[in-house]
N, CA, C and O of each residue as an XYZ file, in Angstrom:
776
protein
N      63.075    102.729     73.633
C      63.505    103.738     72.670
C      64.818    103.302     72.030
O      65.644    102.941     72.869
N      65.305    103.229     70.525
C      66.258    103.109     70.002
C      67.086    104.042     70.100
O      66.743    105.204     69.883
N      68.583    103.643     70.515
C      69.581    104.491     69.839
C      70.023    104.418     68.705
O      70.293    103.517     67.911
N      70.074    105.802     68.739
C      70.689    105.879     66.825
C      71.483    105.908     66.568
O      71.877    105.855     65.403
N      72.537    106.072     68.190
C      74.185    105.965     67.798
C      74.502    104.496     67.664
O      75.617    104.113     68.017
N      73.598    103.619     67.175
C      73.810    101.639     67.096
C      73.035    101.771     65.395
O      73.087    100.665     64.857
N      72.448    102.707     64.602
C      71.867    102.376     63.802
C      73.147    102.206     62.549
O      74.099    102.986     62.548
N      73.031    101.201     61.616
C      73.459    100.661     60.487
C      72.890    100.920     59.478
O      71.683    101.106     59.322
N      74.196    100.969     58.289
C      73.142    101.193     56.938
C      72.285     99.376     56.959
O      71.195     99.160     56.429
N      72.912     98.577     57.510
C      72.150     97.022     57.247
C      71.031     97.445     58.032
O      69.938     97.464     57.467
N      71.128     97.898     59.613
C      69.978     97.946     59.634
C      69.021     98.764     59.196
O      67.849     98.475     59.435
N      69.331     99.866     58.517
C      68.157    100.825     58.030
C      67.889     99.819     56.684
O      66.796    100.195     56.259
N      68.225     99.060     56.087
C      67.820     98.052     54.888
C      67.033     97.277     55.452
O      65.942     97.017     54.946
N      67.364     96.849     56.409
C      66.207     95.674     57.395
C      65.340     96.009     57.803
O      64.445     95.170     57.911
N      65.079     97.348     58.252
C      63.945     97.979     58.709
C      63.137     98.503     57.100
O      61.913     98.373     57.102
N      63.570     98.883     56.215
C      63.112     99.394     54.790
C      62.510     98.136     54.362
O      61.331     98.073     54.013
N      63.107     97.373     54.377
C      62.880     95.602     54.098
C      61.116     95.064     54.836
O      60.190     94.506     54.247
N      61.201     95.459     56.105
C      60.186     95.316     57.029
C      58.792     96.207     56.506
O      57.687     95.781     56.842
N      58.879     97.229     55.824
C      57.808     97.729     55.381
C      57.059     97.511     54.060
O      56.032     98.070     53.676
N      57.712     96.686     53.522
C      57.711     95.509     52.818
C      56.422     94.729     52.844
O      55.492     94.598     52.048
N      56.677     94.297     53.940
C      55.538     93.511     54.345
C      56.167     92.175     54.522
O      57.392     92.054     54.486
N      55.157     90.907     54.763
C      55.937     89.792     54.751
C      56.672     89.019     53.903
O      57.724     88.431     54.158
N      55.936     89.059     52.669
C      56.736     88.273     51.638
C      58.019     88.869     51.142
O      58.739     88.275     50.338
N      58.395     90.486     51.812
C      59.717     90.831     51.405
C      60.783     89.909     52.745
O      61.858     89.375     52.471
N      60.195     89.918     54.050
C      61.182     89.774     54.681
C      61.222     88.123     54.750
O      62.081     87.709     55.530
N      60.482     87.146     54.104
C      60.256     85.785     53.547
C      61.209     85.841     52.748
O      62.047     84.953     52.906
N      61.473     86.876     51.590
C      62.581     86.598     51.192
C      63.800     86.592     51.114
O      64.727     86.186     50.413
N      63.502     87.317     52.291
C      64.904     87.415     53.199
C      65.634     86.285     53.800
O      66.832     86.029     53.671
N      64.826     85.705     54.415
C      65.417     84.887     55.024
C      66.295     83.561     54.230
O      65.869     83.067     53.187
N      67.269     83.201     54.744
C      68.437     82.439     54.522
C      67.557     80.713     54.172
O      67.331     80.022     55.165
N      67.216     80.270     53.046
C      66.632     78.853     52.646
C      65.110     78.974     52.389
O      64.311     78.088     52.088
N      64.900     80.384     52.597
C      63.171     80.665     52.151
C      62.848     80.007     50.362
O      61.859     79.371     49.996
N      63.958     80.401     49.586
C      63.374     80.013     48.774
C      64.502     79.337     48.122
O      65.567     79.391     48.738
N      64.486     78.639     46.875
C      65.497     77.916     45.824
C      66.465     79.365     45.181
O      66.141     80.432     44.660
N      67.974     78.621     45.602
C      68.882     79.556     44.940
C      68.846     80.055     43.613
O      68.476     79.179     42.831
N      69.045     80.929     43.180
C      69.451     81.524     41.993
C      70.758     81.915     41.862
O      71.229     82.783     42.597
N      71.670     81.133     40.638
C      72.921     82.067     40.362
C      72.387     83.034     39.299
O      71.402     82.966     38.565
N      73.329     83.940     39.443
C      73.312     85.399     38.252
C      74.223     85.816     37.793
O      75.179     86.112     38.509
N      74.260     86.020     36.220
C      75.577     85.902     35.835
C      75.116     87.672     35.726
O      74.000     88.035     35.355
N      76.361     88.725     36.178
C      75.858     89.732     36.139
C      76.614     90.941     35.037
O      77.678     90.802     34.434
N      75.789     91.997     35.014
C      76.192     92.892     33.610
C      77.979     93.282     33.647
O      78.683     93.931     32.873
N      78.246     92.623     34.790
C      80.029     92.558     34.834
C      80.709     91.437     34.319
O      81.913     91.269     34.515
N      80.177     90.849     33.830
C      80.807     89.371     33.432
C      80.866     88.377     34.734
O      81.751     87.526     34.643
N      79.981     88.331     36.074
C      80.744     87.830     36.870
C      79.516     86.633     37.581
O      78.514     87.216     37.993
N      79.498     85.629     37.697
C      78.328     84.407     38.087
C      78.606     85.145     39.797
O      79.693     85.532     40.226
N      77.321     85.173     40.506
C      77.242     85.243     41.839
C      75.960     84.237     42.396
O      75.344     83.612     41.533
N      75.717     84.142     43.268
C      74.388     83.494     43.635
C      73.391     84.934     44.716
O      73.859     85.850     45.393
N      72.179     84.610     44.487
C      71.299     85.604     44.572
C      71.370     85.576     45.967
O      71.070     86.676     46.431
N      71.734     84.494     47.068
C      71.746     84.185     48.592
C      72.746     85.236     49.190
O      72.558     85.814     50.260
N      73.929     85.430     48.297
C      74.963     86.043     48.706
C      74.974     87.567     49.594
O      73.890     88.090     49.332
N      75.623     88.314     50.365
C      75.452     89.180     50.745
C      75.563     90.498     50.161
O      76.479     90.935     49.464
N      74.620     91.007     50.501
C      74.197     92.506     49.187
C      75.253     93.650     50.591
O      74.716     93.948     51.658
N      75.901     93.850     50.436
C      77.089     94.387     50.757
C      77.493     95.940     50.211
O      77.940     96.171     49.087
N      77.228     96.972     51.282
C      78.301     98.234     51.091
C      79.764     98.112     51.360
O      80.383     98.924     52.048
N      80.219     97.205     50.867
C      81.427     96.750     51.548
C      82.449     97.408     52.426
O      83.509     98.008     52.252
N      81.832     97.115     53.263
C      82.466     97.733     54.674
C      82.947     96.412     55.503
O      82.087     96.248     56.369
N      84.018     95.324     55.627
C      84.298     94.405     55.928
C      83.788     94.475     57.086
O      82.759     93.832     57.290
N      84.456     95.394     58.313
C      84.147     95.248     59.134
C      82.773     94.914     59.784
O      82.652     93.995     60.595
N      81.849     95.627     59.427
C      80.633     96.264     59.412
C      79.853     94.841     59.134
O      78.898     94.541     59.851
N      80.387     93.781     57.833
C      79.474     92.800     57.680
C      80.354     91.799     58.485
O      79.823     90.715     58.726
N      81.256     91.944     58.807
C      81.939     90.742     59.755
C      80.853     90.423     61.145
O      80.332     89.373     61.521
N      80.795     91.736     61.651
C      80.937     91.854     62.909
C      78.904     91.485     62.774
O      78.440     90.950     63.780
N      78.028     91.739     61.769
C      76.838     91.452     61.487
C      76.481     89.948     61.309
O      75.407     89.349     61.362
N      78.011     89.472     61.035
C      77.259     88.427     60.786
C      77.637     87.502     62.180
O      76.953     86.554     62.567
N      78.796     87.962     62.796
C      79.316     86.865     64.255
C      78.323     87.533     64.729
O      79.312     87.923     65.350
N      77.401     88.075     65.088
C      76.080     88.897     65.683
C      74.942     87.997     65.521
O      74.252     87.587     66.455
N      74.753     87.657     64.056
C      73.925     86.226     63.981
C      74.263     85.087     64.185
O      73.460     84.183     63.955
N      75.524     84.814     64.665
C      75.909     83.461     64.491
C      76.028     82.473     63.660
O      75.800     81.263     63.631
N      76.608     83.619     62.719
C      76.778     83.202     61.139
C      78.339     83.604     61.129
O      79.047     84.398     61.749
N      78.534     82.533     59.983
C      80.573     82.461     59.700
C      80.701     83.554     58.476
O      79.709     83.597     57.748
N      81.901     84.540     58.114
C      81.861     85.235     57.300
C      82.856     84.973     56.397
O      83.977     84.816     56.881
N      82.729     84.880     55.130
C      83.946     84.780     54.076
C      83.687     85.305     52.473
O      82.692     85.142     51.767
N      84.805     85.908     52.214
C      84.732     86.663     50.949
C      85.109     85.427     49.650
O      86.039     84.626     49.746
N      84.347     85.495     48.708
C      84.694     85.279     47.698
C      85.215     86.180     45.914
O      84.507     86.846     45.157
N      86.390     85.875     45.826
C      86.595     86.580     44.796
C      86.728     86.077     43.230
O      87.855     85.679     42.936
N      86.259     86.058     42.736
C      86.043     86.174     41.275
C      86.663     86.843     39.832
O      86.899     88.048     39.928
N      86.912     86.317     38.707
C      87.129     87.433     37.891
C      86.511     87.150     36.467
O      86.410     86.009     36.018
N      86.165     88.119     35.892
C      85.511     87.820     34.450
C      86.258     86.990     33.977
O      87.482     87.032     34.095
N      85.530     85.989     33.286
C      85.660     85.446     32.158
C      86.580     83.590     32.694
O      87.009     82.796     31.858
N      86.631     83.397     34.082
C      86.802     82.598     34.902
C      86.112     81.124     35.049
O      85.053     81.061     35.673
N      86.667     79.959     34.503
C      85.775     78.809     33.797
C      85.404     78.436     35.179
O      84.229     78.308     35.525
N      86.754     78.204     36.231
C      86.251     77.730     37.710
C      84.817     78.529     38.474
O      83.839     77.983     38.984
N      85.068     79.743     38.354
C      83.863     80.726     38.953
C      83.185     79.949     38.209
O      83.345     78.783     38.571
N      82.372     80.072     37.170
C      81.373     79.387     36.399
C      81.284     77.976     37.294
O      80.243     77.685     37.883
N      82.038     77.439     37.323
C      81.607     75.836     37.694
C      81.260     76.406     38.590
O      80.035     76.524     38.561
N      81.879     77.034     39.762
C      81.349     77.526     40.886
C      79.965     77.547     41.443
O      79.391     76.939     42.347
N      79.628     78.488     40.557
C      78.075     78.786     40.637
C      77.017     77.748     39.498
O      75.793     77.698     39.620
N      77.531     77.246     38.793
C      76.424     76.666     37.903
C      76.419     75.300     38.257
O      75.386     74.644     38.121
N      77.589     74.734     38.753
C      77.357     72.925     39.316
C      77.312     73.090     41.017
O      76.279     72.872     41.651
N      78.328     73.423     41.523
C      78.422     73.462     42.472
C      77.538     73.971     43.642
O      77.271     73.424     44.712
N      77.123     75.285     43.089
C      76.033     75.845     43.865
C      74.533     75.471     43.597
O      73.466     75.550     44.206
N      75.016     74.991     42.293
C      73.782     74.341     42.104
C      73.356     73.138     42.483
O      72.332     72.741     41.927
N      73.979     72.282     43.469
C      73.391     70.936     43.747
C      73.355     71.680     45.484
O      74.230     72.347     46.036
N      71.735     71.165     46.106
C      71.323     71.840     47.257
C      71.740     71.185     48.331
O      71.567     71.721     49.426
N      72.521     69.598     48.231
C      73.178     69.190     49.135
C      74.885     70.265     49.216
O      75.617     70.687     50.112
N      74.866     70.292     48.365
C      76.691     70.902     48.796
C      76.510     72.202     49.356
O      77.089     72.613     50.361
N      75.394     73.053     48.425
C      75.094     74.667     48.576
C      74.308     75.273     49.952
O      74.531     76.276     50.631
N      73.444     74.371     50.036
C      72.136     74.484     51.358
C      72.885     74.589     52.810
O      72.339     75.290     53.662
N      74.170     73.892     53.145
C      74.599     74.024     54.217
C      75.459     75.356     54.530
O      75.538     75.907     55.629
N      75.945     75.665     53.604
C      76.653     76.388     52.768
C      75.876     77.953     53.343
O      76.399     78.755     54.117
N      74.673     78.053     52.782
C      73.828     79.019     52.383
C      73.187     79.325     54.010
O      73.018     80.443     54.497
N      72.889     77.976     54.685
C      72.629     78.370     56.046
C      73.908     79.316     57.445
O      73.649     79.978     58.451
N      74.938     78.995     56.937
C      75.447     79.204     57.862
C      76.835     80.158     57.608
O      77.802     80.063     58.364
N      76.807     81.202     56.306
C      77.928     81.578     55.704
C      76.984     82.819     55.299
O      76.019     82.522     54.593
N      77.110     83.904     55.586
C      77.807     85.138     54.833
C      78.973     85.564     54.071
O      80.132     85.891     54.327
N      77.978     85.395     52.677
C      79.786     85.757     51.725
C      79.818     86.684     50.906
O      79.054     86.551     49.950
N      80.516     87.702     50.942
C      80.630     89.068     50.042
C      81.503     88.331     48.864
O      82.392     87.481     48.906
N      80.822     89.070     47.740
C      81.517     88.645     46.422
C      82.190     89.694     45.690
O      81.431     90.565     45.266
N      83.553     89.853     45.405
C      84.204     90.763     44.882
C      84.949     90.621     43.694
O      85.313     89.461     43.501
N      85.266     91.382     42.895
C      85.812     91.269     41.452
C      87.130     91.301     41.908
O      87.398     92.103     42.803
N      88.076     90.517     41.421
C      89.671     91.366     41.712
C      90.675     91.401     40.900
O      91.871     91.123     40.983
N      89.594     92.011     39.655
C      89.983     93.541     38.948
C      89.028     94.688     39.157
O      89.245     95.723     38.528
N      88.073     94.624     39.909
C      87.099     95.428     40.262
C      87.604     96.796     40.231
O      88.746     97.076     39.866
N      86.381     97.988     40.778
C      86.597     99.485     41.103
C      85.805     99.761     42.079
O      85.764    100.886     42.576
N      85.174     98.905     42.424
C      84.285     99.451     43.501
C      85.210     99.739     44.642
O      86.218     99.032     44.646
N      85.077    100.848     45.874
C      85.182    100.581     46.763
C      85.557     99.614     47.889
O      84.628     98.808     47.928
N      86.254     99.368     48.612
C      85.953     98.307     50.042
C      86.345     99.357     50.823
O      86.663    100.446     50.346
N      86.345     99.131     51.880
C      86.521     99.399     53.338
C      86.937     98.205     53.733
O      86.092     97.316     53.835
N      88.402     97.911     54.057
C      88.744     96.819     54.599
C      88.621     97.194     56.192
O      88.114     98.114     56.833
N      89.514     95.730     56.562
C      89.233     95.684     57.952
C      89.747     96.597     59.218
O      89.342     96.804     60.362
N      91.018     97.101     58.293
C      92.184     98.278     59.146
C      91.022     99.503     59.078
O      91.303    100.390     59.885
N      89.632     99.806     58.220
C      89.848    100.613     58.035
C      89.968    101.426     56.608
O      89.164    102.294     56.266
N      91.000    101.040     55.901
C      91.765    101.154     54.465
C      90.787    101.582     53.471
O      89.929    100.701     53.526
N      90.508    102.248     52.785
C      89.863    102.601     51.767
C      90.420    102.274     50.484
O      91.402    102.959     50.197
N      89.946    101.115     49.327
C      90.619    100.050     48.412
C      89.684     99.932     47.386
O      88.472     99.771     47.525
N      90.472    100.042     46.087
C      89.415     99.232     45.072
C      89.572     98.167     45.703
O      90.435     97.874     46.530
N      88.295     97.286     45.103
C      88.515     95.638     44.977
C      89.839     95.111     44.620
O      90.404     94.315     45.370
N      90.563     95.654     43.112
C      92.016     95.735     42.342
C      92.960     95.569     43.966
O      93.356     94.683     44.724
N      92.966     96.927     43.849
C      93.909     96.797     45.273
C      93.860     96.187     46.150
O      94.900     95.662     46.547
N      92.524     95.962     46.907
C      92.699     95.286     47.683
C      93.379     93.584     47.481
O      94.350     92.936     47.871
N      92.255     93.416     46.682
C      92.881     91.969     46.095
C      94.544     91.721     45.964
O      95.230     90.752     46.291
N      94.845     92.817     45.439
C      96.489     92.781     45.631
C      96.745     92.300     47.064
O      97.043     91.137     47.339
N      96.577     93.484     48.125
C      96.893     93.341     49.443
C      96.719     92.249     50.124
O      97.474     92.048     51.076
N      95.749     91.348     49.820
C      95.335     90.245     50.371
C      95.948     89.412     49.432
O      95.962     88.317     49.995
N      96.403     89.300     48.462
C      97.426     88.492     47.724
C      97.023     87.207     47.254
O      97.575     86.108     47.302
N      95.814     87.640     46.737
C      94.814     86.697     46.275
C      95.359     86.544     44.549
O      95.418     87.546     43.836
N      95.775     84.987     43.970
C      96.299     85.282     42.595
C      95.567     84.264     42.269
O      95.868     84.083     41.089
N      94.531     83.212     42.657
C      93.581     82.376     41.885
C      92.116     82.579     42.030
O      91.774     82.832     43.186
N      91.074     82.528     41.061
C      89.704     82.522     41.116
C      89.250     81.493     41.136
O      89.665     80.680     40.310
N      88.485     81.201     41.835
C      87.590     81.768     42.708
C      88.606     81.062     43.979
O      89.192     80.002     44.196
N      88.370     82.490     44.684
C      89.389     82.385     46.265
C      88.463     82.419     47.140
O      87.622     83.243     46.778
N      88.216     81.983     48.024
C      87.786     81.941     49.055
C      88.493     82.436     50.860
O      89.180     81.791     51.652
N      88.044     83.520     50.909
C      88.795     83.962     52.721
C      87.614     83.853     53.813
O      86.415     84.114     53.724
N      88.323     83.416     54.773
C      87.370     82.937     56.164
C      87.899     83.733     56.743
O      89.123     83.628     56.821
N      87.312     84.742     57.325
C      87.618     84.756     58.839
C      86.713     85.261     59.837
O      85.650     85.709     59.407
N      86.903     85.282     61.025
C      86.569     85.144     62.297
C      86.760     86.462     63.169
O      87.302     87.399     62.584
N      86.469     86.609     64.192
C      86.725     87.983     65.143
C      87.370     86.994     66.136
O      87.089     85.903     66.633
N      88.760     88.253     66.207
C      89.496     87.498     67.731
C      90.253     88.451     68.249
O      91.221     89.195     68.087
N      89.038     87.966     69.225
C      89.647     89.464     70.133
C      89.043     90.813     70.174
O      89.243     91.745     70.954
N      87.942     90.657     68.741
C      87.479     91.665     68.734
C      88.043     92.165     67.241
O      87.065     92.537     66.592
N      89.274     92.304     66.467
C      90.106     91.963     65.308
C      89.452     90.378     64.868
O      89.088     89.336     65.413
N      89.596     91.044     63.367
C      89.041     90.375     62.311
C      90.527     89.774     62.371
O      91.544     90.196     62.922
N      90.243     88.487     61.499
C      91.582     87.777     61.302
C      91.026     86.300     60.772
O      90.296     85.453     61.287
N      91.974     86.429     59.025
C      91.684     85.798     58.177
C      92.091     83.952     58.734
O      93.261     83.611     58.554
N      91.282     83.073     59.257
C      91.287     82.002     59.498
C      91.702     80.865     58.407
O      92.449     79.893     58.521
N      91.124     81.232     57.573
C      91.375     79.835     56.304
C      91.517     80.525     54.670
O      91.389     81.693     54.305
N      91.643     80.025     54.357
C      91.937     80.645     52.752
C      91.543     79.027     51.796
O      92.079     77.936     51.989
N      90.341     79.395     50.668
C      90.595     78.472     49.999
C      90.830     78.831     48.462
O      89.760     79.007     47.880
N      91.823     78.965     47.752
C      92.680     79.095     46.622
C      92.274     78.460     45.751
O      92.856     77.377     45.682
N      91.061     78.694     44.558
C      91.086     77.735     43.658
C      89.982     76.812     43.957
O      89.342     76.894     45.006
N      89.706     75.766     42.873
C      88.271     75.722     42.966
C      88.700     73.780     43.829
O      89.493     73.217     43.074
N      88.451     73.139     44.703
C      88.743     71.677     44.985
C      87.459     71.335     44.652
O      86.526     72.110     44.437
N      87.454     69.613     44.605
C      86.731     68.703     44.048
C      85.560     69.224     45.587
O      85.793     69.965     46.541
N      84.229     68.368     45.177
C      83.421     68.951     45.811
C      83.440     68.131     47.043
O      82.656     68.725     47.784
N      83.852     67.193     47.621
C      84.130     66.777     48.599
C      85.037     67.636     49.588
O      84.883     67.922     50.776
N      86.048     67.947     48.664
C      87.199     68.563     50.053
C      86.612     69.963     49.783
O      87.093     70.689     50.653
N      85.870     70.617     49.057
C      85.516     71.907     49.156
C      84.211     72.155     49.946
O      83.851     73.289     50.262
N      83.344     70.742     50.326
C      81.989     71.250     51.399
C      82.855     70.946     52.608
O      82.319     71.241     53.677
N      84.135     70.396     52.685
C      84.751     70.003     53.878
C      85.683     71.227     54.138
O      86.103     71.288     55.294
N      86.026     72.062     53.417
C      86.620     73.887     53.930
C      85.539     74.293     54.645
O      85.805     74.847     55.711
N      84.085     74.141     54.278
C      83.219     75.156     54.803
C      82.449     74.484     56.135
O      81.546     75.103     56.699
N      82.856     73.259     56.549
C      82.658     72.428     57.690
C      83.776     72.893     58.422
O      83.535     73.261     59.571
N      85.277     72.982     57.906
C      86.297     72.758     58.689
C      86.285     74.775     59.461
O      86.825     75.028     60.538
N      85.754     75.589     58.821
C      85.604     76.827     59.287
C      84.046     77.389     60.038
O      83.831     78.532     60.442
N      83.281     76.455     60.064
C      82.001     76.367     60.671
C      82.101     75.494     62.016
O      81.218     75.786     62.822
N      82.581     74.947     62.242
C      82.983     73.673     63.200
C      84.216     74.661     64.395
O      84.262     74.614     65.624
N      85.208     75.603     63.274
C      86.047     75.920     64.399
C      87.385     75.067     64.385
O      88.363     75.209     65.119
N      87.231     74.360     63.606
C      88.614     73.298     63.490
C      89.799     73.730     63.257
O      90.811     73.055     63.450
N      89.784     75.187     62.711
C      90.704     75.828     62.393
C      91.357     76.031     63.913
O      92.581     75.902     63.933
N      90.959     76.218     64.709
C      91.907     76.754     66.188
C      92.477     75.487     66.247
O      93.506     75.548     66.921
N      92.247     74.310     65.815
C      93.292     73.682     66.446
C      93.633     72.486     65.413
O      93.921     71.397     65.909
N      93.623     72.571     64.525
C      94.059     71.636     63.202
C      94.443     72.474     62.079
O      93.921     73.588     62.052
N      95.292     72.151     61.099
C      95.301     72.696     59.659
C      94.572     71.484     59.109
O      94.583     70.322     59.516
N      93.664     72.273     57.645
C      92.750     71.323     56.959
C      92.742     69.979     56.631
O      91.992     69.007     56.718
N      94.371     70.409     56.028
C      94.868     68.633     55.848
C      94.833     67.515     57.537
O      94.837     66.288     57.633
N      94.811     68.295     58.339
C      94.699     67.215     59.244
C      93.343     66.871     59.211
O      92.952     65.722     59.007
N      92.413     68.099     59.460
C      91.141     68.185     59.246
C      90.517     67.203     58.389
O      89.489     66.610     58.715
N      91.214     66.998     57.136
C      90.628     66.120     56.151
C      90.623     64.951     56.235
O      89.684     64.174     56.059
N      92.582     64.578     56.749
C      92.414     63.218     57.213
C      91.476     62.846     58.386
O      90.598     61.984     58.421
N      91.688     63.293     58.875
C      90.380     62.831     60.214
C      89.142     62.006     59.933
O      88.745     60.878     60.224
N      88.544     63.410     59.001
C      87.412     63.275     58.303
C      86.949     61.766     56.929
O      85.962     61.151     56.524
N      88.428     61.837     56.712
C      88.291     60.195     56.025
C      88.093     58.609     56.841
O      87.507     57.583     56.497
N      89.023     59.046     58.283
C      88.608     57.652     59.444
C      87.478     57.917     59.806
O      87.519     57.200     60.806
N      86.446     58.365     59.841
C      85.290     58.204     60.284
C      84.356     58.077     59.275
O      83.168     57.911     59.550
């Protein structure tokens, strides 16, 4: 018998998802099919893999260290040439994106937005604000983080768009865990002697 004091709005989507039938929850799954970016009626490129999010940080943090999946926000803003590269080269070649796509949950947020968040304290935030609070001032930003301790806590930050080498090597260096005991730049050099 289920308890309902464990039920989620994700999981009441997963279970809604399930009645579906198979080819809905086929498309669910993480590499079932070829990415799609979408440039959307906000001005803003996302990719279709990304996490469809009530943004409740906590809520998708803790969903995704549950799968054994890494969690990180990406933020965006209209009219943003890097976002664009973002999603139209970058995500678009399936060597850089595919590893990417397997092993990352990433909420995508405007930050000039209005929607809602629920950050991690808790906090009830536009996107605007929040973005302030987190002190995010380049697009496309990238935040990692991790549960420790049980507390969320932002692990890596990537600021701005890097060449595509040192940028599939952020999402190795926060998948791997390297963060507990290197900063990137060591991380990177490393990664060049071998």
């Amino acid at each position: 018998m289920s308890d309902a004091s464990h039920l989620t709005r994700r999981g009441l989507l997963r279970g809604a998802a399930g009645l579906s039938g198979t080819i809905a929850a086929t498309a669910l799954t993480p590499g079932a099919a070829k990415a799609v970016t979408r440039l959307g009626d906000d001005g803003l490129y996302t990719q279709d893999w990304y996490l469809d999010s009530f943004l409740d940080l906590s809520e998708d943090l803790s969903a995704a260290t549950s799968k054994g999946r890494h969690f990180a926000l990406q933020w965006s803003q209209r009219g943003c040439i890097y976002c664009k590269t973002l999603h139209t080269v970058y995500f678009a070649d399936p060597a850089l994106a595919d590893p990417i796509r397997a092993a990352f949950d990433i909420v995508h947020l405007d930050l000039f937005g209005a929607r809602e968040v629920t950050a991690f304290d808790g906090a009830r935030l536009t996107e605007k604000a929040f973005g302030q609070r987190e002190r995010i001032r380049a697009t496309p930003t990238f935040q990692f983080f991790a549960l420790d301790g049980g507390t969320a806590k932002e692990v890596a930050r990537l600021p701005g768009l890097l060449p595509q080498t040192e940028f599939a090597a952020m999402f190795r260096y926060v998948a791997q865990g390297a963060y507990k005991d290197a900063t990137f730049d060591a991380f990177l050099a490393r990664q060049d002697r071998t």
